[in-house]
N, C-alpha and C positions, 0 to 999 in steps of 0.2 A: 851248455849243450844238452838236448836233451838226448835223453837212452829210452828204450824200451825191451819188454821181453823178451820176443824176436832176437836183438843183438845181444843183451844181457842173459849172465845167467846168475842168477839171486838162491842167497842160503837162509837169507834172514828177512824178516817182515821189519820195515824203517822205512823212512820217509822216503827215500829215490827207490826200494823195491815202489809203494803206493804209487808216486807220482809216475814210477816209470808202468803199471799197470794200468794205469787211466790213459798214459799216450796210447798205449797199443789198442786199447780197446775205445779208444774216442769219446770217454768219461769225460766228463766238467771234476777238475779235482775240487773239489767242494773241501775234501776231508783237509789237507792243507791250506786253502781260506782261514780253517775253524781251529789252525794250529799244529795238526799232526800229532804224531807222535808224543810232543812233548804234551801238550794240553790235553790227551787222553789220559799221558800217564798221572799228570796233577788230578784231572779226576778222578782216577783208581785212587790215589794216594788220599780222595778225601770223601772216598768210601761209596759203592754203586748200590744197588737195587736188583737182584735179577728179577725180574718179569715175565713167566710165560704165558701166553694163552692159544686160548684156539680163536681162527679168526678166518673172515674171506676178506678177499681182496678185489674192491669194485675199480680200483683203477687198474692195477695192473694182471688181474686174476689169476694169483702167484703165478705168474708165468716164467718171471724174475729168477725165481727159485729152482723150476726143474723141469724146462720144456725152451727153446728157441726163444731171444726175449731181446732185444726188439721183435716183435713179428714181420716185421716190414725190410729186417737184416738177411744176409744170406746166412745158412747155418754153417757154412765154411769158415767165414769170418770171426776172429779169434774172439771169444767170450759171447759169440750168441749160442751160441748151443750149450745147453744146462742143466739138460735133463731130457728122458725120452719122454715126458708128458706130450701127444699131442698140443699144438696150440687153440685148439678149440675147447680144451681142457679149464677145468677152474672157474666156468660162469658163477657168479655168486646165486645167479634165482635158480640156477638148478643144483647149487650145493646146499641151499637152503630149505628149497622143497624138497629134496629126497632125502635129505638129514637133516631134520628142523628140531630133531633132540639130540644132536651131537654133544659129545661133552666130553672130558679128558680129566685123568687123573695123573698126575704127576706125583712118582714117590721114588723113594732111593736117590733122592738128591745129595750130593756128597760135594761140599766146599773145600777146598785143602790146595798145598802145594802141585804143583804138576806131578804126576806119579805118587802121588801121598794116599789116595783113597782108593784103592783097591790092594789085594794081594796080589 
């Protein structure tokens, strides 16, 4: 039987909180194909990479991230709304020609146990 958020209510991030967020919000569970939980934790356990950068997005023009996303969803609809960005927000040729020297520095990076790295 499947569950979702809606009916559920979840304390902890694990495979039926994931899979039951993809029912409600009409995700392809991809991440459960790829193993879940378990196959993420084997690869923490055999050591990750963090990676930050700066970046635009020509397919989806982070809309993903902090504006309505599908565009074509309603913004009532549980997990389309994300952000107050406009969705005309985020073209890459106009974030590229009005910050074509963008750049970022990253510092006070701090790796440790959860609550380990600050006072």
């Amino acid at each position: 039987m499947s569950t979702n958020l809606r009916t559920t209510q979840y304390n902890v991030v694990n495979d039926a909180f994931c899979a039951a967020a993809k029912t409600t919000f009409g995700d392809n569970n991809d991440f459960a194909r790829k193993g879940g939980m378990k196959r993420m934790g084997d690869a923490m356990n055999e050591g990750l990479v963090l990676v930050m950068s700066l970046w635009d997005d020509h397919a989806a023009h982070m809309l993903w991230l902090d504006s309505n996303y599908p565009t074509n969803a309603s913004a009532s609809t549980p997990g389309v709304s994300r952000g107050p960005c406009p969705t005309t927000s985020g073209v890459p040729a106009d974030v590229e020609r009005n910050f074509p020297n963008a750049n970022v520095k990253f510092s006070n990076v701090k790796v440790g146990t959860i609550g380990s790295t600050y006072k």
